[in-house]
LUMRORO-99254 format. One record per residue (C-alpha): residue number from 1; x, y, z. Coordinates in pm, whole numbers, plus 50000, padded with zeros to 5 digits. Layout:
! residues N
<pt num="NUM" px="X" py="Y" pz="Z"/>
...
***
This chain:
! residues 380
<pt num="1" px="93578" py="02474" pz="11809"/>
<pt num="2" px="93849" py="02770" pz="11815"/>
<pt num="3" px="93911" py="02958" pz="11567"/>
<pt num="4" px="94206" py="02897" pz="11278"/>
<pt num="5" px="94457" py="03231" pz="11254"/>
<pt num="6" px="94298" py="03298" pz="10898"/>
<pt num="7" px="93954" py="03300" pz="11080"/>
<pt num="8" px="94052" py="03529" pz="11343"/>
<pt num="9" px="94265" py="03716" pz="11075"/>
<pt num="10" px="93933" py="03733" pz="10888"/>
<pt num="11" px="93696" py="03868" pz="11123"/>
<pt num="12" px="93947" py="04164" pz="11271"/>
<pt num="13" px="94012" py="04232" pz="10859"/>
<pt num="14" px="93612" py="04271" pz="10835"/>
<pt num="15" px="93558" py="04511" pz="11160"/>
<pt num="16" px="93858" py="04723" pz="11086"/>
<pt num="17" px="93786" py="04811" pz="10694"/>
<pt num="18" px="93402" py="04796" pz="10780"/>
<pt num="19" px="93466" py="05067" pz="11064"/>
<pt num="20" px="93712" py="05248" pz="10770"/>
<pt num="21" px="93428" py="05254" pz="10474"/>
<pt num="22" px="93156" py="05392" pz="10711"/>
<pt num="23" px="93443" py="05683" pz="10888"/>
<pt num="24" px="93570" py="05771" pz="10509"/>
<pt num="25" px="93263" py="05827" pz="10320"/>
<pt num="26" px="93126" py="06059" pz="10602"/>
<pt num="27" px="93471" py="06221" pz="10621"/>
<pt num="28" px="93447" py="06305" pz="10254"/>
<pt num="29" px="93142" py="06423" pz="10389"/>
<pt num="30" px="93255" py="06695" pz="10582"/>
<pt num="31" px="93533" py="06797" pz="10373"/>
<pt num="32" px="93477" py="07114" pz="10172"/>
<pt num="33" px="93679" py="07218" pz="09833"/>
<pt num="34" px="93638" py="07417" pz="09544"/>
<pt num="35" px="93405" py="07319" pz="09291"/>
<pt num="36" px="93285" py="07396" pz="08937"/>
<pt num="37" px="93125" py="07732" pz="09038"/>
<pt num="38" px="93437" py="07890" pz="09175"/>
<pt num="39" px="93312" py="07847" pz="09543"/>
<pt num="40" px="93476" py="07627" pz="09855"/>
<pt num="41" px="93187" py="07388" pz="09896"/>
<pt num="42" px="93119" py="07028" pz="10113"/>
<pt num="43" px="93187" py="06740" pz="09911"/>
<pt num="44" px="92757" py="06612" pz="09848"/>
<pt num="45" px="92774" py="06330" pz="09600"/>
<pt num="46" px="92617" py="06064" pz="09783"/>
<pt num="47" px="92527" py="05845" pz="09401"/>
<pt num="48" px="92896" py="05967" pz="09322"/>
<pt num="49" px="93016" py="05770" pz="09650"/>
<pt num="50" px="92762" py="05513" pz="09553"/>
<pt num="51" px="92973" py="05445" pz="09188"/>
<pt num="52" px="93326" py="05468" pz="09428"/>
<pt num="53" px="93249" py="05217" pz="09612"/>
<pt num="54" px="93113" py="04948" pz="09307"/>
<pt num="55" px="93471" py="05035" pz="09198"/>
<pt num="56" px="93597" py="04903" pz="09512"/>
<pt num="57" px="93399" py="04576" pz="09466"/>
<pt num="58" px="93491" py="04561" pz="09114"/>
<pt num="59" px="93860" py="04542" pz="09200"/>
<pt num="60" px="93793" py="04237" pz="09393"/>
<pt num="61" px="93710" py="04063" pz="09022"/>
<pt num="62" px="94048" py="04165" pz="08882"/>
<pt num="63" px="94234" py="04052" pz="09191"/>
<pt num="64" px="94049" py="03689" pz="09181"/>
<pt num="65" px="94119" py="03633" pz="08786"/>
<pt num="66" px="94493" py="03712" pz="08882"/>
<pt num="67" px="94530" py="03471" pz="09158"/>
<pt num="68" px="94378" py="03223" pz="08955"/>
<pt num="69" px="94634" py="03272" pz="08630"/>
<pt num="70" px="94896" py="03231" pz="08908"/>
<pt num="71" px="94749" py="02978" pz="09041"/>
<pt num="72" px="94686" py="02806" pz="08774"/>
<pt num="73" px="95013" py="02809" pz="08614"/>
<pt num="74" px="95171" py="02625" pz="08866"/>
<pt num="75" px="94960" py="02310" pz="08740"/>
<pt num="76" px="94945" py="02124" pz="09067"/>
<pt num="77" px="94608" py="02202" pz="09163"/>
<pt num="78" px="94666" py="02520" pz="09373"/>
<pt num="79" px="94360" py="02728" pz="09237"/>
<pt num="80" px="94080" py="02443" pz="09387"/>
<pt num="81" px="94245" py="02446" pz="09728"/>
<pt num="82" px="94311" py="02807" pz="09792"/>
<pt num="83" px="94072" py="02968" pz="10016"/>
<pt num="84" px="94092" py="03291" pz="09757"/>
<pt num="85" px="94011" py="03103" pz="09452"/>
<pt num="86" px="93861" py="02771" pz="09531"/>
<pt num="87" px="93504" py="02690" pz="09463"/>
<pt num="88" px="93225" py="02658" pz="09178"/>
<pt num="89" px="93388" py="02900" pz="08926"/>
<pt num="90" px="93167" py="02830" pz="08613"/>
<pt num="91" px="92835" py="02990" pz="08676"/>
<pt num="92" px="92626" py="03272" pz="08477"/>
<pt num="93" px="92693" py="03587" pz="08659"/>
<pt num="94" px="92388" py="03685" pz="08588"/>
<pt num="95" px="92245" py="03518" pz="08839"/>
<pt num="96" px="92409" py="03831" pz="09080"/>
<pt num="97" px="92210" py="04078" pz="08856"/>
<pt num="98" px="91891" py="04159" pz="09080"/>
<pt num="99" px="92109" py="04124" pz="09410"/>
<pt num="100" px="92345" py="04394" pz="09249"/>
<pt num="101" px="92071" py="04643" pz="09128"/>
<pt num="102" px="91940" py="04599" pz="09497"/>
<pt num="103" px="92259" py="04665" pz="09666"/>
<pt num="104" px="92357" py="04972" pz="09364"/>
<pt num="105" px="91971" py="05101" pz="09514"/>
<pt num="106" px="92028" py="05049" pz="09906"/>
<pt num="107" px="92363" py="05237" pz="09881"/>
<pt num="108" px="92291" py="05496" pz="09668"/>
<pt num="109" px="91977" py="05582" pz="09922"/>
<pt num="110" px="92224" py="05492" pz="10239"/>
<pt num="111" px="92467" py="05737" pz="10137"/>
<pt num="112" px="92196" py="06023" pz="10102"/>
<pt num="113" px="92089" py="05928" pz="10473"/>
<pt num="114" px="92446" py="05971" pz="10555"/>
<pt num="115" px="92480" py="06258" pz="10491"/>
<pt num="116" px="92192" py="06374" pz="10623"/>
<pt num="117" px="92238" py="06235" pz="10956"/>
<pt num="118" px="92498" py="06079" pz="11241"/>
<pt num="119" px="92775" py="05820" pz="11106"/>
<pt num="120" px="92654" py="05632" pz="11427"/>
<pt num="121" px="92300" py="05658" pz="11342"/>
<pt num="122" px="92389" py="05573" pz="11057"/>
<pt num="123" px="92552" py="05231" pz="11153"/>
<pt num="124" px="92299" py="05178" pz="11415"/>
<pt num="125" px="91997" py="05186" pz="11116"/>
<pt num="126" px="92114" py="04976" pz="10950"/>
<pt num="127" px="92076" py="04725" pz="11226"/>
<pt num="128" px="91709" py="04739" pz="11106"/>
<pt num="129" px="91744" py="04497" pz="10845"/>
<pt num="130" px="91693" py="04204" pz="11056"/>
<pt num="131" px="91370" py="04324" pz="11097"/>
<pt num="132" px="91258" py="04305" pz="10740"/>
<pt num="133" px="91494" py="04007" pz="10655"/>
<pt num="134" px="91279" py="03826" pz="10875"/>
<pt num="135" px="90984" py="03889" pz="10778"/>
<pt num="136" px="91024" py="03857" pz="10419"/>
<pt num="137" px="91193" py="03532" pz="10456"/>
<pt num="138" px="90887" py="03437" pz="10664"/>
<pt num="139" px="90676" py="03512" pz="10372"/>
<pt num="140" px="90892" py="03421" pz="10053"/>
<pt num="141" px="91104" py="03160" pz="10150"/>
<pt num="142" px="90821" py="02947" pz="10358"/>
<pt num="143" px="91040" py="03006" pz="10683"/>
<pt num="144" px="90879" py="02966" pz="10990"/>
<pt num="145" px="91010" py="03228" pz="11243"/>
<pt num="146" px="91119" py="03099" pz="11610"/>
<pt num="147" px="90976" py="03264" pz="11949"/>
<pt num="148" px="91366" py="03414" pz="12015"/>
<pt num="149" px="91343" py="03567" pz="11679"/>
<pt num="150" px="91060" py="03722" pz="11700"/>
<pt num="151" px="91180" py="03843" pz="12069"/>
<pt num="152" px="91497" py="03932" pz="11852"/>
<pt num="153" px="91289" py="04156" pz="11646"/>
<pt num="154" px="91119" py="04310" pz="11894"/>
<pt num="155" px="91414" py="04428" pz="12104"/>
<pt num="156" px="91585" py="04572" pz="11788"/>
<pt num="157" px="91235" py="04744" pz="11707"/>
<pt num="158" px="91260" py="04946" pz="12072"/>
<pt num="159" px="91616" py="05020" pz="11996"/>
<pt num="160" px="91571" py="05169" pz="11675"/>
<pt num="161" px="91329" py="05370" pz="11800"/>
<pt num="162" px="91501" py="05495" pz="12115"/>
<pt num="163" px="91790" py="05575" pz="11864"/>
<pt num="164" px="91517" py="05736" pz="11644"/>
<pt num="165" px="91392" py="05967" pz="11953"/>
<pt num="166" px="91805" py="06080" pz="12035"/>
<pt num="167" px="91858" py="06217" pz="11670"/>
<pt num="168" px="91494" py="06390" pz="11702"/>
<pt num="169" px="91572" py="06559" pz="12089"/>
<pt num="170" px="91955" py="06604" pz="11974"/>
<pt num="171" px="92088" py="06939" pz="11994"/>
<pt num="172" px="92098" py="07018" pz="11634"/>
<pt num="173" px="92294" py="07373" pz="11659"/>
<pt num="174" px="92652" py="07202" pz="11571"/>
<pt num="175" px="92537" py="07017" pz="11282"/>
<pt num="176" px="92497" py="07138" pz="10914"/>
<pt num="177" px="92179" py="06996" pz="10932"/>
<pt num="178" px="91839" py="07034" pz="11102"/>
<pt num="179" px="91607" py="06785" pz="11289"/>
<pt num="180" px="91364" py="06707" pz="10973"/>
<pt num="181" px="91742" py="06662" pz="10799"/>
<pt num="182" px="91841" py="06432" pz="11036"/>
<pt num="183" px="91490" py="06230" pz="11092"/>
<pt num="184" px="91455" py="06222" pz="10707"/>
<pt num="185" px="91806" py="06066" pz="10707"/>
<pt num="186" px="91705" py="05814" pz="10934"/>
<pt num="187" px="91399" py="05745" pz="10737"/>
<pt num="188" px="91584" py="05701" pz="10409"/>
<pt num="189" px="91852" py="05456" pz="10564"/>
<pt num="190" px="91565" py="05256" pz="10720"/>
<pt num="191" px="91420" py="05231" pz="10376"/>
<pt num="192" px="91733" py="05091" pz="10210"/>
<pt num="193" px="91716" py="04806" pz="10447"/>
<pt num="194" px="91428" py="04712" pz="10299"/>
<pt num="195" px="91606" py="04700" pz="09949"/>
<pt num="196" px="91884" py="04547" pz="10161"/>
<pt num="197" px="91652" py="04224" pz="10297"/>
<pt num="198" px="91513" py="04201" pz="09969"/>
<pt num="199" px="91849" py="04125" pz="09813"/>
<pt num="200" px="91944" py="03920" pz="10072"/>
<pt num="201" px="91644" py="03681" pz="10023"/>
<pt num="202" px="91722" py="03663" pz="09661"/>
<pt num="203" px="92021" py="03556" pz="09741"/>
<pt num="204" px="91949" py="03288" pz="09981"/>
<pt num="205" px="91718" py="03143" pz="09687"/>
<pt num="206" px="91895" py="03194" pz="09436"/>
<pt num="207" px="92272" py="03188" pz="09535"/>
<pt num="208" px="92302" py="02973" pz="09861"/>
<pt num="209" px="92452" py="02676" pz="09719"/>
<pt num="210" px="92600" py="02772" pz="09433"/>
<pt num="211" px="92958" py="02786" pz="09631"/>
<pt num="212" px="93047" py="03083" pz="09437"/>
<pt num="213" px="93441" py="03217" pz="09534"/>
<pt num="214" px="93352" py="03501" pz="09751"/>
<pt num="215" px="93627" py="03750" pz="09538"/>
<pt num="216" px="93399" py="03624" pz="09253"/>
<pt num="217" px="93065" py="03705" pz="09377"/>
<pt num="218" px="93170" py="04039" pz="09495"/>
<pt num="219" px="93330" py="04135" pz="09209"/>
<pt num="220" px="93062" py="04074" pz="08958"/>
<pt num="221" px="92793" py="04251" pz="09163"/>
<pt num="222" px="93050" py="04513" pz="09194"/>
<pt num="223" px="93079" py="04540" pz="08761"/>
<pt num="224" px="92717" py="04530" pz="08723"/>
<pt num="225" px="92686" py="04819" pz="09040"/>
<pt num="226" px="92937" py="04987" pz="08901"/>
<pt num="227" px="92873" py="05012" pz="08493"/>
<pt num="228" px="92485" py="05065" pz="08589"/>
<pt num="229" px="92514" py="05338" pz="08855"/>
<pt num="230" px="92793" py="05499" pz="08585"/>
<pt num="231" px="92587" py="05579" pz="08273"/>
<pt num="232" px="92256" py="05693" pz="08578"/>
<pt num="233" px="92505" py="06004" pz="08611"/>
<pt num="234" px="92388" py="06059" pz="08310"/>
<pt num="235" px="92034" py="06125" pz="08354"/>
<pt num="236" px="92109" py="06246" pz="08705"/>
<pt num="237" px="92248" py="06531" pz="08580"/>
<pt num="238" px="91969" py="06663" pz="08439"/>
<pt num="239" px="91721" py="06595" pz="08719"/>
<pt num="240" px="91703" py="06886" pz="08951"/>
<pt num="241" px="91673" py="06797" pz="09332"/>
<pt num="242" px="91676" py="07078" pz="09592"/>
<pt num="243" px="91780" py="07056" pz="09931"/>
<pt num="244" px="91802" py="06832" pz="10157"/>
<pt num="245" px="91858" py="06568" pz="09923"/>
<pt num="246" px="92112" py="06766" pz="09756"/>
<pt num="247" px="92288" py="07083" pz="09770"/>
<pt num="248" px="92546" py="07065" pz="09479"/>
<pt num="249" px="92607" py="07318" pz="09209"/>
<pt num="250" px="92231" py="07378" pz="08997"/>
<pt num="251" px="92052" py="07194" pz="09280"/>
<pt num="252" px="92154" py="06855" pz="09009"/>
<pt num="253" px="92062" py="06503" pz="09166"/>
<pt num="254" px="92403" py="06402" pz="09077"/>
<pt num="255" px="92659" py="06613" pz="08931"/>
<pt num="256" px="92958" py="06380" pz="08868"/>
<pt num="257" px="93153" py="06660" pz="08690"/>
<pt num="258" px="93181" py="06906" pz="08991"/>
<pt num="259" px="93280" py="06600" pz="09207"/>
<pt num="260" px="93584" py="06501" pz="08999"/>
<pt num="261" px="93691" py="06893" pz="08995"/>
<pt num="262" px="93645" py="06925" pz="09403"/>
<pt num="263" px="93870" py="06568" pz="09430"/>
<pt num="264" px="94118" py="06756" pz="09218"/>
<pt num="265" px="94186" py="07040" pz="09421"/>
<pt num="266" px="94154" py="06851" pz="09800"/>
<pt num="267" px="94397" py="06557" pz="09846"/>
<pt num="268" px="94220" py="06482" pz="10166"/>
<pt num="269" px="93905" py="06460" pz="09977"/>
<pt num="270" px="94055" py="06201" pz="09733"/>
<pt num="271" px="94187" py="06025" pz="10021"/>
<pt num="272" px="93885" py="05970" pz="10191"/>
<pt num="273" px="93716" py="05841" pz="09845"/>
<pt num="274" px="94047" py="05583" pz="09779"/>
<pt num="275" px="93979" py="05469" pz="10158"/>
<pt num="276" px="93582" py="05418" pz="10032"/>
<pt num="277" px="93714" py="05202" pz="09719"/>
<pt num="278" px="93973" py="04947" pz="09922"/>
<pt num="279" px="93799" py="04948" pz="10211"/>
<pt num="280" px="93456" py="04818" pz="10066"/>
<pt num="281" px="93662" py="04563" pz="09861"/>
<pt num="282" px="93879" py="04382" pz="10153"/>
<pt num="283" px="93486" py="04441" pz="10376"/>
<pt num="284" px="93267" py="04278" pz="10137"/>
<pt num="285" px="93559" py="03968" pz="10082"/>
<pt num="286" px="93570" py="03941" pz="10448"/>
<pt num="287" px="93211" py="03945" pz="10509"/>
<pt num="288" px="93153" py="03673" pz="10257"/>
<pt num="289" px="93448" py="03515" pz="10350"/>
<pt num="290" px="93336" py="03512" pz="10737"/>
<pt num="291" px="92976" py="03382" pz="10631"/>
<pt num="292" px="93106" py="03086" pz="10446"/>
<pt num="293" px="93425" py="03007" pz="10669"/>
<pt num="294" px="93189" py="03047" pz="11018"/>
<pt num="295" px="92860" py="03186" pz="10994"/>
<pt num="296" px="92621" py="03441" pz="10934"/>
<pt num="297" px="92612" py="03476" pz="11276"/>
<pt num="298" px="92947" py="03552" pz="11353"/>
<pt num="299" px="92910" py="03792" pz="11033"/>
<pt num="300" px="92587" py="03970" pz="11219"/>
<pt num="301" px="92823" py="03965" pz="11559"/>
<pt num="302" px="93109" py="04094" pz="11377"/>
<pt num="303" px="92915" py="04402" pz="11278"/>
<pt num="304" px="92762" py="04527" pz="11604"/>
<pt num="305" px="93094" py="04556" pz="11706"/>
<pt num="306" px="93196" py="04733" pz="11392"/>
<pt num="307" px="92884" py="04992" pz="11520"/>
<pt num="308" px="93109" py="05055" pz="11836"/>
<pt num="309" px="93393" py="05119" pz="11653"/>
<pt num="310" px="93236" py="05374" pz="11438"/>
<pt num="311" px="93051" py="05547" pz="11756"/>
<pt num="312" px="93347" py="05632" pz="11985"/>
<pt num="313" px="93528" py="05763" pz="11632"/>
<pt num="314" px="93264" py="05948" pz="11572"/>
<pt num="315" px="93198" py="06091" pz="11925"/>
<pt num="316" px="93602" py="06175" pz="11948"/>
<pt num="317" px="93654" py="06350" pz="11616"/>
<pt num="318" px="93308" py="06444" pz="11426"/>
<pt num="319" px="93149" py="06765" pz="11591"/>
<pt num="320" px="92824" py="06736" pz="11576"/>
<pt num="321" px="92870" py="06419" pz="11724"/>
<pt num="322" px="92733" py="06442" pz="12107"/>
<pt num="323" px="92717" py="06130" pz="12335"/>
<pt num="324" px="92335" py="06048" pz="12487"/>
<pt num="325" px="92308" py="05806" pz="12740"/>
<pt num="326" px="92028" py="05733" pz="12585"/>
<pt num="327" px="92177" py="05642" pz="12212"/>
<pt num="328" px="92345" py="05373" pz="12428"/>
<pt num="329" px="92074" py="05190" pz="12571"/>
<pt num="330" px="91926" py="05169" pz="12216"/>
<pt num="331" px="92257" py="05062" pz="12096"/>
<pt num="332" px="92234" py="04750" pz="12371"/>
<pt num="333" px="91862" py="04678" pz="12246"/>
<pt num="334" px="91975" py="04642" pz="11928"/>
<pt num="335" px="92276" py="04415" pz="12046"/>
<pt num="336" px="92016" py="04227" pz="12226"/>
<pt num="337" px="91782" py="04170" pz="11941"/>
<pt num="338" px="92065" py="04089" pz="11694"/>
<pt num="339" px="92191" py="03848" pz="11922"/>
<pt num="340" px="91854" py="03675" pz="12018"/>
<pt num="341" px="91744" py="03650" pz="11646"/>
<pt num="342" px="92111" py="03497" pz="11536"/>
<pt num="343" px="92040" py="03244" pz="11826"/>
<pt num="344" px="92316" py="03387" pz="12048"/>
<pt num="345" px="92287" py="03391" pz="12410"/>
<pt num="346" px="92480" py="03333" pz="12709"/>
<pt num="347" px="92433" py="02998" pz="12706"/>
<pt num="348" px="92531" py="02950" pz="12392"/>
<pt num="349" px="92841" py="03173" pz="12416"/>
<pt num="350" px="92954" py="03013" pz="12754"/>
<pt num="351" px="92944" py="02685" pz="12558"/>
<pt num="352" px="93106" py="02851" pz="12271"/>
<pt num="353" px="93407" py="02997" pz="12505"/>
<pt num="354" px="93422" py="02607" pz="12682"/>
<pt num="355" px="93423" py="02442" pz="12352"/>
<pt num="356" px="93710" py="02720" pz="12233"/>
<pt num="357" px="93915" py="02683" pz="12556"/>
<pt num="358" px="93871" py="02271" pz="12584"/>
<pt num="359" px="93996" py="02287" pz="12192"/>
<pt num="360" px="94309" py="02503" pz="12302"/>
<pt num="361" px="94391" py="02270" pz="12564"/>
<pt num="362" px="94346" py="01984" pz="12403"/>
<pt num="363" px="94603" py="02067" pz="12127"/>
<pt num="364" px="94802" py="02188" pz="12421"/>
<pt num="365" px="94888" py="01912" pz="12552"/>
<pt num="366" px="94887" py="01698" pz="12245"/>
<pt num="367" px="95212" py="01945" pz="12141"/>
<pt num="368" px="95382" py="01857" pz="12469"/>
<pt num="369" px="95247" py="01469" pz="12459"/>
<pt num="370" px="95468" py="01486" pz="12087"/>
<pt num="371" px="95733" py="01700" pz="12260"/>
<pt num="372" px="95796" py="01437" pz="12549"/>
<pt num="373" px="95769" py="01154" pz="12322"/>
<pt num="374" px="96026" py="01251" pz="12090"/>
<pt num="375" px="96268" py="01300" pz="12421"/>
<pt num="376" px="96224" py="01007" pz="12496"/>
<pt num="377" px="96294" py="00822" pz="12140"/>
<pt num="378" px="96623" py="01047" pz="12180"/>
<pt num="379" px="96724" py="00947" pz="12533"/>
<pt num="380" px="97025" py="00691" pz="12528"/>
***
């Protein structure tokens, strides 16, 4: 079956502000400005990045409950039919709690990776989730795993490690960082996909089903993200955290206060944290939008090829990005493995591409079997 414009529209919207989160919050990365102490300093507030982009989410909440008032005020029954709005809208949103406090973890120990380690590393990682998705499915949700995924698994096991083997033999002397850095990066990224499959087999129990709006579901795991990771700054303040996990002002764990004052005085800086907050919001309604309109497949597809969008930006304008032949075979293992566990082959794709093309023809030439007919009701 080939896909509608708003599906196609869809999956290009989730790849380009996927690509656009990722690039921004390791820009803001990168970008130094003067702090609290005085001093020009790089912008390290991963938990800070964390809150920006629960904001992000958050806004999709706002922008739902005003498309429904519109919606709603036109009384003739726009709100259940849009593909924005429509859906099971009465439901505690409670129920998004735990998958919110996993994703407000994952992130906040994501972004430390970060910036720790390569924005294609980074992207390539997280690739690792499959891994642990399936085997705490296997175990909690009483699902029996399939010979191709476990072949799945296995080829994105050797590509995380060849990628894992690149950042340790990497030429380091470019980077802010060193090799333990960059490995304990990897590490902590590979640990938030744990978090990550956990939440994701909560919400396969617990939420599958449910037909929750997608602006809807992302915005109330963005409000309880967002108010939650907002009053930790608190106690992260106080909690002292040396290097490599942080290097702000006081060696602080978080230090919201100096982040606000280096956004002040860089406007590239708050750029690249207002291109954090929209991006995540139009990703996150895509991605939900492109699970429940196609599949998760096509959602798993969608984001390997987000991964190559984020490489070649990152080889042309980060510096201590270097290409390794090497990075890319483990980038095809992974593809491999992702593709195998989702069930797609090239068999399946050839019959996917036939079924697409057949579809296009088909309504081909029922437009010009309409076309002819109505010349010929208009011939004398």
């Amino acid at each position: 079956m080939a896909w509608t414009r708003y599906q196609t529209f869809l999956a290009f919207l989730m790849v380009l502000t996927g690509s656009i989160n990722t690039i921004s919050t390791k820009w803001a990365d990168y970008i130094k400005s003067v702090g609290r102490n005085g001093t020009e300093e790089k912008f390290d507030h991963p938990f800070f990045q964390a809150c920006t982009m629960f904001l992000g989410e958050l806004s999709c909440l706002l922008f739902f409950k005003i498309l429904y008032r519109v919606y709603s005020s036109r009384a003739d029954g726009t709100e259940d039919v849009s593909e924005l709005t429509k859906g099971n809208r009465n439901f505690n949103p409670f129920i998004l709690f735990i998958p919110a406090m996993c994703d407000m973890t994952a992130t906040s120990i994501m972004y430390i990776g970060l910036n720790l380690t390569f924005a294609s590393s980074f992207q390539m990682f997280r690739g690792s989730v499959i891994v642990f998705v399936g085997l705490l499915s296997s175990a909690f949700l009483n699902r029996t795993l399939v010979k191709r995924e476990f072949l799945g698994i296995f080829f994105v096991i050797i590509g995380l490690a060849v990628v894992g083997v690149v950042d340790f033999i990497s030429d380091d002397s470019s980077s802010d960082h060193n090799k333990n850095d960059i490995i304990t990066g990897d590490m902590l990224i590979i640990i938030a996909q744990i978090i990550q499959a956990i939440q994701m087999v909560v919400e396969e129990k617990f939420v599958t089903g449910l037909n929750i709006p997608p602006l809807q579901a992302v915005g109330w795991e963005g409000v309880f993200g967002f108010v939650t990771l907002a009053f930790l700054q608190i106690p992260f303040y106080y909690i002292r955290a040396g290097p490599p996990l942080t290097q702000n002002p006081g060696d602080r764990l978080e230090d919201a206060i100096d982040a606000f004052i280096q956004i002040g005085h860089s406007w590239k800086l708050l750029l690249s944290i207002l291109g954090t907050i929209i991006s995540i919001a139009f990703f996150n309604f895509a991605g939900i939008s492109v699970t429940k309109e196609m599949s998760a497949t096509t959602r798993m597809v969608l984001d390997s090829v987000r991964t190559i969008v984020i490489w070649i930006f990152s080889l042309m304008f980060f510096s201590d990005q270097v290409f390794h032949w090497l990075q890319l075979l483990g980038f095809l293992f992974l593809i491999i493995g992702t593709c195998l566990y989702n069930g797609v082959t090239f068999v399946s794709t050839y019959l996917m591409i036939r079924t697409a093309i057949r579809g296009r023809n088909r309504e081909r030439l029922d437009d010009e079997s309409i076309i002819n007919t109505n010349a010929d009701d208009t011939e004398p």
